[in-house]
Biotite code that builds the C-alpha atoms (Angstrom):
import biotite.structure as struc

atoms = struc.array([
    struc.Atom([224.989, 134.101, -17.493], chain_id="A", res_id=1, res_name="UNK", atom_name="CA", element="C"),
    struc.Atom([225.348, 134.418, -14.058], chain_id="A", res_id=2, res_name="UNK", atom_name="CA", element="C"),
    struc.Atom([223.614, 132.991, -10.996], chain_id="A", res_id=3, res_name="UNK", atom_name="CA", element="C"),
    struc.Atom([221.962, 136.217, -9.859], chain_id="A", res_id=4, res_name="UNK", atom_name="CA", element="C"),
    struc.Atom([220.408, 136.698, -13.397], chain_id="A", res_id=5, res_name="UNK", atom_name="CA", element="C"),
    struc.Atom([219.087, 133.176, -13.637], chain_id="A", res_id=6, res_name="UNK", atom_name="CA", element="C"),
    struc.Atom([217.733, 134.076, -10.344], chain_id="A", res_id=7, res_name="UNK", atom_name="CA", element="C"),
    struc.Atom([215.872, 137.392, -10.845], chain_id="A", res_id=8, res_name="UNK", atom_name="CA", element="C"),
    struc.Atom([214.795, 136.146, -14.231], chain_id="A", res_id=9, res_name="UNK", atom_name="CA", element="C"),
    struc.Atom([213.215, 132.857, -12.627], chain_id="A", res_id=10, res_name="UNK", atom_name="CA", element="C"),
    struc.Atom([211.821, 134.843, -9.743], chain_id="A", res_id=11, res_name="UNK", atom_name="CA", element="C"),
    struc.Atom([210.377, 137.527, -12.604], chain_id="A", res_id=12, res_name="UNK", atom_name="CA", element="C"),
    struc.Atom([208.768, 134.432, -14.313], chain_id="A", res_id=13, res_name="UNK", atom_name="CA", element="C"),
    struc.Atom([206.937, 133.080, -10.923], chain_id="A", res_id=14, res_name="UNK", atom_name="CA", element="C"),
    struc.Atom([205.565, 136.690, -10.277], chain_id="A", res_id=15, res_name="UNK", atom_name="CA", element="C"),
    struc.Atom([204.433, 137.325, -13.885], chain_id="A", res_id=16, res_name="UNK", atom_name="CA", element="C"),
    struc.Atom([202.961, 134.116, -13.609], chain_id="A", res_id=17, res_name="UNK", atom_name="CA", element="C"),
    struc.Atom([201.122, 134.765, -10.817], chain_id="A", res_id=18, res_name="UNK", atom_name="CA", element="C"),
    struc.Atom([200.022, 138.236, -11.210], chain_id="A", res_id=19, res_name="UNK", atom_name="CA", element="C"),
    struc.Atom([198.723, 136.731, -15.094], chain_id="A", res_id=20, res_name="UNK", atom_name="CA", element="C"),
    struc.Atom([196.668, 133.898, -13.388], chain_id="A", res_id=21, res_name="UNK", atom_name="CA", element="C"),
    struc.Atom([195.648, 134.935, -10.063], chain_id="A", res_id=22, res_name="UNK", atom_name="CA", element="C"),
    struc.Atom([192.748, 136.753, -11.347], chain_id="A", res_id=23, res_name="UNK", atom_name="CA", element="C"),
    struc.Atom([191.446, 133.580, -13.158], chain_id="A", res_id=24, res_name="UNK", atom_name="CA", element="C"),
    struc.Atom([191.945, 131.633, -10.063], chain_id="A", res_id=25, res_name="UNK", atom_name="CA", element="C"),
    struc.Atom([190.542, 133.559, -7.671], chain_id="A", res_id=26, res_name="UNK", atom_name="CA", element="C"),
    struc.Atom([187.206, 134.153, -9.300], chain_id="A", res_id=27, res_name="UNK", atom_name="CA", element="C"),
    struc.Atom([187.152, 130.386, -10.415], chain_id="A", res_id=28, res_name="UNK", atom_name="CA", element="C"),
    struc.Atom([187.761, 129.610, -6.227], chain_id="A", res_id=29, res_name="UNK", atom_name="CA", element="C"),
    struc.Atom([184.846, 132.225, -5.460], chain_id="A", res_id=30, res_name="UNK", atom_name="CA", element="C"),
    struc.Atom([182.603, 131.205, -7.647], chain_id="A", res_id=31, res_name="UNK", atom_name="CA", element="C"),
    struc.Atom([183.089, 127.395, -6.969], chain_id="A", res_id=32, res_name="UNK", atom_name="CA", element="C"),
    struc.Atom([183.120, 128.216, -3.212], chain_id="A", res_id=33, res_name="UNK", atom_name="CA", element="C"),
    struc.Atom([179.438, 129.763, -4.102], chain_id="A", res_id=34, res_name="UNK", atom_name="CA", element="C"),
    struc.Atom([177.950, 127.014, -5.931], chain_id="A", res_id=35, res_name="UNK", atom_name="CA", element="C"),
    struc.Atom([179.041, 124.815, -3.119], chain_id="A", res_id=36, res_name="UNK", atom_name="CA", element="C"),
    struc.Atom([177.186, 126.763, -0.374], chain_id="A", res_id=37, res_name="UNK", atom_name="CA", element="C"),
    struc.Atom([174.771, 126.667, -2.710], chain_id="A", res_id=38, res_name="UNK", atom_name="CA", element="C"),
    struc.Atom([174.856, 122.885, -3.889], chain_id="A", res_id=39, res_name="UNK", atom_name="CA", element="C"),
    struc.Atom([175.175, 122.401, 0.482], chain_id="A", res_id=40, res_name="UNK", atom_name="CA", element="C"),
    struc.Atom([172.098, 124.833, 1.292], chain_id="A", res_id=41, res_name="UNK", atom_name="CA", element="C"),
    struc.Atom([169.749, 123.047, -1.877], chain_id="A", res_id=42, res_name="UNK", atom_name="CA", element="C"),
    struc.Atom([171.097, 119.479, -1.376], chain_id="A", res_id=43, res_name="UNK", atom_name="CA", element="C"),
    struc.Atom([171.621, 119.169, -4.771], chain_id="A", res_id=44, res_name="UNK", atom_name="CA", element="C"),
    struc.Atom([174.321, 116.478, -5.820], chain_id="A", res_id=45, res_name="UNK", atom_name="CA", element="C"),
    struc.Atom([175.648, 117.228, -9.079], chain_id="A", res_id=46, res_name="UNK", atom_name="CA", element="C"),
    struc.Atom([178.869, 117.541, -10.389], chain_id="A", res_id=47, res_name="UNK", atom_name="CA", element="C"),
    struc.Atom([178.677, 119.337, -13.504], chain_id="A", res_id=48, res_name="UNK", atom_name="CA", element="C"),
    struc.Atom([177.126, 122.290, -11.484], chain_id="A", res_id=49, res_name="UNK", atom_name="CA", element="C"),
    struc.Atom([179.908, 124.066, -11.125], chain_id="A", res_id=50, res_name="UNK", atom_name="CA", element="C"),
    struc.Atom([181.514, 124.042, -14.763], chain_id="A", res_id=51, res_name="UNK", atom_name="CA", element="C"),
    struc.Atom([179.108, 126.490, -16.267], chain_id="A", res_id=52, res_name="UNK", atom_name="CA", element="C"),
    struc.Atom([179.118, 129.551, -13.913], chain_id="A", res_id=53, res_name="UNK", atom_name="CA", element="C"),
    struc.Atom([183.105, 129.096, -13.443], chain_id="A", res_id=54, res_name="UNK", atom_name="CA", element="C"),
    struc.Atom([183.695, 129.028, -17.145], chain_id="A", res_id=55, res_name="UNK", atom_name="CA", element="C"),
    struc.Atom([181.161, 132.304, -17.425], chain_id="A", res_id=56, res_name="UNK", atom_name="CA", element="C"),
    struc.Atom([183.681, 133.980, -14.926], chain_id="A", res_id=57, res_name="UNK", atom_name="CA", element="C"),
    struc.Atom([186.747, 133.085, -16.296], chain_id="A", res_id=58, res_name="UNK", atom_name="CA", element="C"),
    struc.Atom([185.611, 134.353, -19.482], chain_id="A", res_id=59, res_name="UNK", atom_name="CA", element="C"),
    struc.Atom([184.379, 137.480, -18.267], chain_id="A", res_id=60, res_name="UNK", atom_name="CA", element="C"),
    struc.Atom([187.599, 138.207, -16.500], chain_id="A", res_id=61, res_name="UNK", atom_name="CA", element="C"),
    struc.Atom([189.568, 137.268, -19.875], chain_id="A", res_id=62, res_name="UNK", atom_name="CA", element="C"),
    struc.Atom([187.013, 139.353, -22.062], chain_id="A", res_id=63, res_name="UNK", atom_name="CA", element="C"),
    struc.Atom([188.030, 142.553, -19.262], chain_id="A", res_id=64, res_name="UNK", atom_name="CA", element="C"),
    struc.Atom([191.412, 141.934, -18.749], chain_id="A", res_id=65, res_name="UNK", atom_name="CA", element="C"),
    struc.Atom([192.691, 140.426, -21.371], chain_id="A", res_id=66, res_name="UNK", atom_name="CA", element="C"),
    struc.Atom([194.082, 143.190, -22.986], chain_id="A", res_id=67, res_name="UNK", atom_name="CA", element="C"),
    struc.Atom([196.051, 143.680, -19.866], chain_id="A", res_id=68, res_name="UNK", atom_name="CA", element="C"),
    struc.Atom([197.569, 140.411, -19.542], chain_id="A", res_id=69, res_name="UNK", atom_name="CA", element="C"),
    struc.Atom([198.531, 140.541, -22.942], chain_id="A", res_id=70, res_name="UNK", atom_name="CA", element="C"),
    struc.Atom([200.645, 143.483, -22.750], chain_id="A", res_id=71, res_name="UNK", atom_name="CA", element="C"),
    struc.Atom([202.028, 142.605, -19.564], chain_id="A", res_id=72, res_name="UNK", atom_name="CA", element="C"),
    struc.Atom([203.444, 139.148, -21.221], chain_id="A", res_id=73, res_name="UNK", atom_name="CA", element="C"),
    struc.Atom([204.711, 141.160, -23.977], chain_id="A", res_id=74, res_name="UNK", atom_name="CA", element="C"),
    struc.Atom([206.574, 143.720, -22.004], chain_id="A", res_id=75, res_name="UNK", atom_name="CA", element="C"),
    struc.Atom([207.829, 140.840, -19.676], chain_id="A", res_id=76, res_name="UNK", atom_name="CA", element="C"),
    struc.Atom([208.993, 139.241, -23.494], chain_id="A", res_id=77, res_name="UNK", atom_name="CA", element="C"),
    struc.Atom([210.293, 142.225, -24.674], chain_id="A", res_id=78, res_name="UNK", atom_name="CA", element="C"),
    struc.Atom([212.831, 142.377, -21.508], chain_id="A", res_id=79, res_name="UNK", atom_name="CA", element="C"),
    struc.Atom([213.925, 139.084, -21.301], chain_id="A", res_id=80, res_name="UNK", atom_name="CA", element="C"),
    struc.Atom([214.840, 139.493, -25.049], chain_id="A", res_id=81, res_name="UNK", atom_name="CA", element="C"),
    struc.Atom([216.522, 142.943, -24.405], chain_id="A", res_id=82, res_name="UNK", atom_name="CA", element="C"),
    struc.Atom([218.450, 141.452, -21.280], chain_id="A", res_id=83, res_name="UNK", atom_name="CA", element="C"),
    struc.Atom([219.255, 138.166, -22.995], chain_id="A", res_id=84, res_name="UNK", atom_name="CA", element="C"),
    struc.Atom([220.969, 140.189, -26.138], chain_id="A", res_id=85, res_name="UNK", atom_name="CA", element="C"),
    struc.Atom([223.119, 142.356, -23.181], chain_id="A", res_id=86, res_name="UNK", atom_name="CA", element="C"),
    struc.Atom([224.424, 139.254, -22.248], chain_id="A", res_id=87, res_name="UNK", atom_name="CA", element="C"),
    struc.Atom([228.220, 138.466, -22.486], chain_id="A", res_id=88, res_name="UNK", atom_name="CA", element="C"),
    struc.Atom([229.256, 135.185, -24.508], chain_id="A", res_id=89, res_name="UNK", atom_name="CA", element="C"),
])
């Protein structure tokens, strides 16, 4: 193994990592922005506010993609298993 592999194969991981979660994130961050202004706008204080409509969004980003992220982890796994087995002793 060289340095330059280690390299592209952590740098591979970080952006499959990313590209996997960032849709989760960013609708959890927009919808708990929302509720905020909301929460700010109603004066309502309470904490738990937030847990329902974020969890409703994160699972209707899994239910649509899903599928998508799945396939990209196992072509990402399917590489790394291909490159590993090129791989001189």
């Amino acid at each position: 193994m060289t340095e330059a592999f280690i390299l592209n194969l952590a740098q591979s991981a970080l952006t499959m990592a990313l590209l996997l979660a960032g849709p989760i994130l960013v609708a959890s961050l927009v919808i708990g922005s929302l509720v905020s202004l909301f929460q700010a706008a109603t004066q309502i204080n309470e904490a738990t506010l937030t847990f329902v409509p974020k969890i409703a969004a994160v699972g209707v980003i899994i239910l649509f993609l899903g599928s998508w992220m799945a396939q990209q982890m196992l072509a990402f796994t399917a590489n790394l298993f291909i490159s590993l087995g090129s791989l001189p002793r």
